[in-house]
C-alpha distance (Angstrom), angle and dihedral (degrees) to the residues before:
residue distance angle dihedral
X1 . . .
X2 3.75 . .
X3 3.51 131.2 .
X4 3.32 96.3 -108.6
X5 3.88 95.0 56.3
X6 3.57 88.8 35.9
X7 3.63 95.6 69.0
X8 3.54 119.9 92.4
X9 3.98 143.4 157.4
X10 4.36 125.6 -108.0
X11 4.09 92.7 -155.2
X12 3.75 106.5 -168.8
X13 3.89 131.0 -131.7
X14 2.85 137.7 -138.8
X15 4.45 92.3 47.5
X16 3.12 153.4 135.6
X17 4.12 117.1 9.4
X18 4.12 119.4 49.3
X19 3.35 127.2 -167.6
X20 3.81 90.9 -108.7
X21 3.63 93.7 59.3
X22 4.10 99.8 41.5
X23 3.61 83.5 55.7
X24 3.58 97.4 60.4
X25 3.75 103.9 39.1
X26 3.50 92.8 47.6
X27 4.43 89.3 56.3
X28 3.80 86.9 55.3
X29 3.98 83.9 42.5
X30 3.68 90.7 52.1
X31 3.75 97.3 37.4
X32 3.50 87.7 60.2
X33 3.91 86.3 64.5
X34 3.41 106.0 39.5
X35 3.55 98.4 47.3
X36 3.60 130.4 73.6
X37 3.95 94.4 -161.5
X38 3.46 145.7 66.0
X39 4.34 109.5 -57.4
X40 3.49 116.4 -145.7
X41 3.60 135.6 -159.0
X42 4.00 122.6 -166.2
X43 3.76 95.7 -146.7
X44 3.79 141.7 -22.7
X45 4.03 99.3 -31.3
X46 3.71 85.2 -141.3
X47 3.68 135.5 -12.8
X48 3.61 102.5 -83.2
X49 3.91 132.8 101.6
X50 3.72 98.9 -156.4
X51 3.46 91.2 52.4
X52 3.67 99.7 43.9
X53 3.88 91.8 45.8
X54 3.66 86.9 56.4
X55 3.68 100.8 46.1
X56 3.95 82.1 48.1
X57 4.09 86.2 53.3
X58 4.17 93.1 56.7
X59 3.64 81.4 52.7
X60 3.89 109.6 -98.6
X61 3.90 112.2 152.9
X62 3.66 115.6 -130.7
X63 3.93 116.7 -153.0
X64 3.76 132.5 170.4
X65 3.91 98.7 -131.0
X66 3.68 135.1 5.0
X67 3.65 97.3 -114.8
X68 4.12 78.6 78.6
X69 3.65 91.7 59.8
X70 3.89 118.4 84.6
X71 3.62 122.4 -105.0
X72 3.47 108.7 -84.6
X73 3.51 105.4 10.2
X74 3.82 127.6 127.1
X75 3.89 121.2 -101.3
X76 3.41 133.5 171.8
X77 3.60 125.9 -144.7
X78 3.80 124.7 -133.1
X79 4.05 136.9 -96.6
X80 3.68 85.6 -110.8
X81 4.04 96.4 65.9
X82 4.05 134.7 -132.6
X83 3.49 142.1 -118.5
X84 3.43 127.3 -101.9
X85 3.72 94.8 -107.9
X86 3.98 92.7 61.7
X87 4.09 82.9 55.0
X88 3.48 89.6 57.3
X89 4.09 94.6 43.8
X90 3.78 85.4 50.8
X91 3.46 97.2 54.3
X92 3.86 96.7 43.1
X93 3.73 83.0 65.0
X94 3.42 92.2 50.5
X95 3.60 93.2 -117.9
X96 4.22 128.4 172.8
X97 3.72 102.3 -130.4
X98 4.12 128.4 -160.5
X99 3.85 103.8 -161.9
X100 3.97 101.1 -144.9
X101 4.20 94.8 169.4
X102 3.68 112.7 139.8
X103 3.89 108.7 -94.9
X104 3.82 87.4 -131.1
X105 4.14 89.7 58.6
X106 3.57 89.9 47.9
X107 3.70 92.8 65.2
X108 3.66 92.3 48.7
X109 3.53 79.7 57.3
X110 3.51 96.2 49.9
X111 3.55 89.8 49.6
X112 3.41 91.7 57.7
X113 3.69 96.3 55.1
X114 3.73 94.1 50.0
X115 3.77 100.2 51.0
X116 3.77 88.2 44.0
X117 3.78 90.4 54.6
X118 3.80 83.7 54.0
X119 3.64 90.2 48.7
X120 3.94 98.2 -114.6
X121 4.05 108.8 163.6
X122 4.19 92.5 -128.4
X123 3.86 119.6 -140.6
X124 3.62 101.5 -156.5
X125 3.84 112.2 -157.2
X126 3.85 106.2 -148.5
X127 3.95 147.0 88.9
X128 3.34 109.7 -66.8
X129 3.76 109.7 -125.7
X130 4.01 97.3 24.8
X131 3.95 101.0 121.0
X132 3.88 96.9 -115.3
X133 3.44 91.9 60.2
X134 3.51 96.5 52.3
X135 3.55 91.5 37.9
X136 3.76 81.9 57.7
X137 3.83 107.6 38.9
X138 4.10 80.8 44.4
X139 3.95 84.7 73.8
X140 3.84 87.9 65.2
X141 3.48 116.4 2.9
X142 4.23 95.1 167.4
X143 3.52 86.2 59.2
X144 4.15 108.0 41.5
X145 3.34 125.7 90.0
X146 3.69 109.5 -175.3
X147 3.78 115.5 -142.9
X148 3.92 113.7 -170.8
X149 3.90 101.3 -169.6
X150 3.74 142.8 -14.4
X151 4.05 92.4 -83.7
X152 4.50 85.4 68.6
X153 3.53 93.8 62.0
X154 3.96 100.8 80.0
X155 3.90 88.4 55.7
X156 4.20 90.3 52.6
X157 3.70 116.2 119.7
X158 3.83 124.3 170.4
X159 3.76 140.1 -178.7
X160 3.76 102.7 -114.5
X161 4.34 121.2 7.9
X162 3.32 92.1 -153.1
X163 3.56 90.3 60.3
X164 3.79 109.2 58.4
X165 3.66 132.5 111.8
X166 3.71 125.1 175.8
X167 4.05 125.8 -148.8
X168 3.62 129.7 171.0
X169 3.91 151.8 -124.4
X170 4.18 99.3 -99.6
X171 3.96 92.5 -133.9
X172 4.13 96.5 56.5
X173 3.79 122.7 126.2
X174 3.74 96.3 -102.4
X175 3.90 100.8 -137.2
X176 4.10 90.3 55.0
X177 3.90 87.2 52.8
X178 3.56 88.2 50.5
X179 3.95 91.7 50.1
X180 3.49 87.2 41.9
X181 3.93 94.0 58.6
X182 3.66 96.8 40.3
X183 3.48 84.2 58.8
X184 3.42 86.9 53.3
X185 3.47 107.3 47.1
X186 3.84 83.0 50.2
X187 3.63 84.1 68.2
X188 3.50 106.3 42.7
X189 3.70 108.8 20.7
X190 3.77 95.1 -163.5
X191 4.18 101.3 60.5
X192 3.42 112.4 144.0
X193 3.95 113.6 -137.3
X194 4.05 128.3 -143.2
X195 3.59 120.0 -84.5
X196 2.99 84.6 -115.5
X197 3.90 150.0 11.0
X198 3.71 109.8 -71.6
X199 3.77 96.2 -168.8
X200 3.69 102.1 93.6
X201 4.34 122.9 -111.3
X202 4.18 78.3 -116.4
X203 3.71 97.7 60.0
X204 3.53 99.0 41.6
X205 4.05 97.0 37.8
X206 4.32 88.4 49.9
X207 4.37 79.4 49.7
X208 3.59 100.2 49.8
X209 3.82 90.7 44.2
X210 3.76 92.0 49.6
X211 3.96 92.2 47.9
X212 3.85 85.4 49.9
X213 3.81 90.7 57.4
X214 3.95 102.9 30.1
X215 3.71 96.8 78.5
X216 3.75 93.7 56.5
X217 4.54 92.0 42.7
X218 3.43 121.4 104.0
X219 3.87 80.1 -172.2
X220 3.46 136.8 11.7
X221 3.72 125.7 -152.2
X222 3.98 115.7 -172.7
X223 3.81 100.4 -174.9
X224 3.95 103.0 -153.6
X225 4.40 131.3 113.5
X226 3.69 117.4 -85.6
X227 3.98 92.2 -118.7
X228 3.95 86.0 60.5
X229 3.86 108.0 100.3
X230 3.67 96.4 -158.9
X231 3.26 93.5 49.0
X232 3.35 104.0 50.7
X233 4.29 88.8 47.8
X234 3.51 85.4 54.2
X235 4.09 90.5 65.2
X236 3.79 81.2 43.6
X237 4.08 92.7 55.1
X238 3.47 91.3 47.0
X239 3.56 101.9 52.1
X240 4.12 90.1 49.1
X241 3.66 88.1 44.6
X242 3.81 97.4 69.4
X243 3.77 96.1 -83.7
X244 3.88 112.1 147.9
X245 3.81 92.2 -152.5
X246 3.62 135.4 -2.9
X247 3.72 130.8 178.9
X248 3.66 135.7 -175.4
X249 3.77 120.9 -131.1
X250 3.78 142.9 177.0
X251 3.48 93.1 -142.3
X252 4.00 147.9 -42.7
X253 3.60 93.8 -59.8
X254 3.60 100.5 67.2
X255 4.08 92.3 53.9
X256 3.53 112.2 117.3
X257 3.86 128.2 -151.6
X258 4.25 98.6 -132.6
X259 3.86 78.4 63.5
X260 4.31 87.5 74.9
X261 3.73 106.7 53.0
X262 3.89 107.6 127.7
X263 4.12 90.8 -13.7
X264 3.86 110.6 133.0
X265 3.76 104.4 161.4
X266 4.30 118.0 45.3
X267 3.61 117.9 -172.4
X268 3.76 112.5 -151.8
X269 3.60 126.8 -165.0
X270 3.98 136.2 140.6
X271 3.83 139.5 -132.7
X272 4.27 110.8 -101.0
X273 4.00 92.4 -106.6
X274 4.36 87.5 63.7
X275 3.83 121.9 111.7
X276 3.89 105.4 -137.5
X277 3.92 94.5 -118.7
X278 3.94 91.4 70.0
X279 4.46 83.0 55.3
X280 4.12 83.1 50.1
X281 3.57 93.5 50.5
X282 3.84 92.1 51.3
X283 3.97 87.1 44.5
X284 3.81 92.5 55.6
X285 4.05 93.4 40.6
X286 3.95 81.6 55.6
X287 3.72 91.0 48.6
X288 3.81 88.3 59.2
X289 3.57 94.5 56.4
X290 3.94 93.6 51.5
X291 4.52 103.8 -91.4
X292 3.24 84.6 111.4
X293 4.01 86.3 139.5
X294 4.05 104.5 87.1
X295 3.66 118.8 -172.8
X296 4.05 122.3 -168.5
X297 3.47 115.8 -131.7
X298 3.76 112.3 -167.0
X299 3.75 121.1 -174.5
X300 4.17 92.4 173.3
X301 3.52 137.2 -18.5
X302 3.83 119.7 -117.2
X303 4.15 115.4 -143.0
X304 4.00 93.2 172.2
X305 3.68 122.8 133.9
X306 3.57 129.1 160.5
X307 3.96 134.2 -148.9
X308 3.99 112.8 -96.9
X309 4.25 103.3 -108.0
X310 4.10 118.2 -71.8
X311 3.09 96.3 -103.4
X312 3.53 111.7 43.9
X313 4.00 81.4 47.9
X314 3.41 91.3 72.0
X315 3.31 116.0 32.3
X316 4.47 75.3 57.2
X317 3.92 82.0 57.6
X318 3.64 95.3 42.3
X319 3.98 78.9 60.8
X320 3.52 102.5 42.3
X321 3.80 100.6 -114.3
X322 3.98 131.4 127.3
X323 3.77 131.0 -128.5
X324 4.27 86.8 -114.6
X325 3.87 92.7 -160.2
X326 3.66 127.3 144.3
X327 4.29 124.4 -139.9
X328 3.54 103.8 -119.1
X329 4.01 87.3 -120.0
X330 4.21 82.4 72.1
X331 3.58 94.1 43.9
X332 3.68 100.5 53.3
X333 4.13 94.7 29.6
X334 3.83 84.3 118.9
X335 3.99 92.4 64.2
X336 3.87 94.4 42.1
X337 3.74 83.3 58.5
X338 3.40 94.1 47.7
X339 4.24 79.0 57.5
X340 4.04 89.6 -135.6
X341 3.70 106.3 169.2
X342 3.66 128.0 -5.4
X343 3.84 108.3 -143.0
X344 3.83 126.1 141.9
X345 3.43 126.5 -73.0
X346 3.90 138.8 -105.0
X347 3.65 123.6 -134.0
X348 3.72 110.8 -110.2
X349 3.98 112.2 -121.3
X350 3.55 135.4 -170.5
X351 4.00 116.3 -178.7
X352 3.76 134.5 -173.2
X353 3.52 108.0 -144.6
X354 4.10 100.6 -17.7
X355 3.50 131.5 -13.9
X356 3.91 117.8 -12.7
């Protein structure tokens, strides 16, 4: 076989989209056609250019904090969630809110609230500065401690070590959580863990299905924006998982041709806040230079959709229209019966205003 023919592409499923973020760019999406004002959208409603440029085309106003939106108005608050503070700056402005956080963020946040009220010192695992984290720490901020990788833990000091629980930033590469709470526990013996995982099924499905391909990749290309955090851990995965390169892009147009010498095999994937159209723009760019031969790689198959927020929910009733979604089952019942892939499966949930 010849190199040419030889060269083929690893494309990785699960990616791009989660339920999280389909939720919240379709409220903005339907905000922007239920109401007959100005929509806006207390920062980046997920972590993605493209789609943030394009919500910005169909006219929704993007501002950093609400004390830049007019009394009043209606804004909608991002995937990635706030603190209670911005709740109470919103409403001293009188402001109509549409909650769009990720139902998997609000139960860190929930989580947060509870062990505080039991007076648990918190070691947040996260980036300090991203906005779920301080959406998150917000919740409690007398009782967070914010630890950004395993190298913070030696410099930890809390009130009481019998009363110390550690949760996490939902977007982290699991396997540096992991090190970062053995490290952890190390030091205080008695932390108490989450009920339950607070990475989300998105971030670790997109990681497992990169690990799965990474071995066999000459190159990786994880197409997702450089403030997304999953994205940017999924270049990191790769890389440990055997990948020779890997590179994070927003889309085709920022491929580069040195990027090819001697690569046979690319793995494609992208981070959980990418539309699929940027992943078929890389596909055809790869085309062009002669991988023309994809191959799905599914590790599991996601079936998760949640309810658009309360309130936008009814005032959509109130009009007579319907959510018009599709589960993701529907929309890719052409590749099941094509039988690519055969990993597990994900439960299938539908929630009203969180998790069901």
């Amino acid at each position: 076989m010849d190199a040419v023919n030889s060269r083929r592409v690893l494309l990785a499923d699960p990616r791009g989209y989660c339920a999280g973020v389909d939720r919240a760019v379709v409220a903005v999406e339907r905000a922007l056609e239920h109401y007959d004002e100005t929509v806006y959208v207390r920062h980046e409603i997920v972590h993605n250019k493209f789609v943030v440029d394009r919500l910005r085309g169909q006219g929704a106003v993007f501002v950093n904090e609400v004390d830049e939106v007019p009394e009043g108005a209606l804004v909608i608050f991002s995937a990635h969630g706030i603190s209670p503070k911005v709740r109470e700056m919103a409403a001293a402005r009188n402001l109509r809110t549409i909650d769009a956080t990720c139902p998997l963020v609000t139960k860190v946040h929930k989580e947060a609230v509870r062990f505080a009220r039991e007076d648990y010192e918190i070691l947040l695992v996260g980036h300090e500065g991203h906005e779920e984290v301080e959406g998150t720490a917000g919740e409690a901020p007398d009782h967070t401690t914010i630890v950004n990788s395993p190298d913070d833990v030696d410099g930890i000091e809390v009130r009481d070590p019998s009363k110390v629980v550690w949760l996490s930033q939902t977007t982290l590469s699991v396997d540096e959580t992991m090190e970062t709470v053995d490290r952890l526990r190390t030091k205080f013996p008695l932390l108490a863990s989450p009920p339950s995982d607070d990475i989300c099924y998105a971030t670790q499905n997109r990681q497992v299905a990169v690990k799965k391909i990474a071995p066999d990749s000459d190159l990786v290309i994880v197409v997702g924006s450089a403030n997304s955090s999953n994205s940017v851990r999924l270049v990191e995965v790769a890389k440990d998982a055997g990948a020779r390169d890997a590179r994070r892009i927003d889309g085709a147009e920022e491929i580069r041709d040195e990027w090819f010498e001697g690569v046979e095999t690319v793995g494609v994937t992208s981070g959980a806040s990418v539309p699929e159209v940027l992943v078929e723009e890389v596909l055809a760019d790869l085309a062009r230079r002669g991988y023309g031969d994809v191959e799905s790689v599914r590790t599991a198959t996601e079936d998760l959709m949640f309810s658009l927020p309360r309130e936008l929910r009814q005032d959509m009733k109130t009009k007579g229209a319907a959510d018009r979604r599709v589960r993701p089952s529907q929309r890719k019942a052409d590749d099941a019966e094509s039988g690519s892939g055969n990993g597990q499966e994900t439960a299938a949930v539908d929630c009203n205003d969180g998790l069901a």
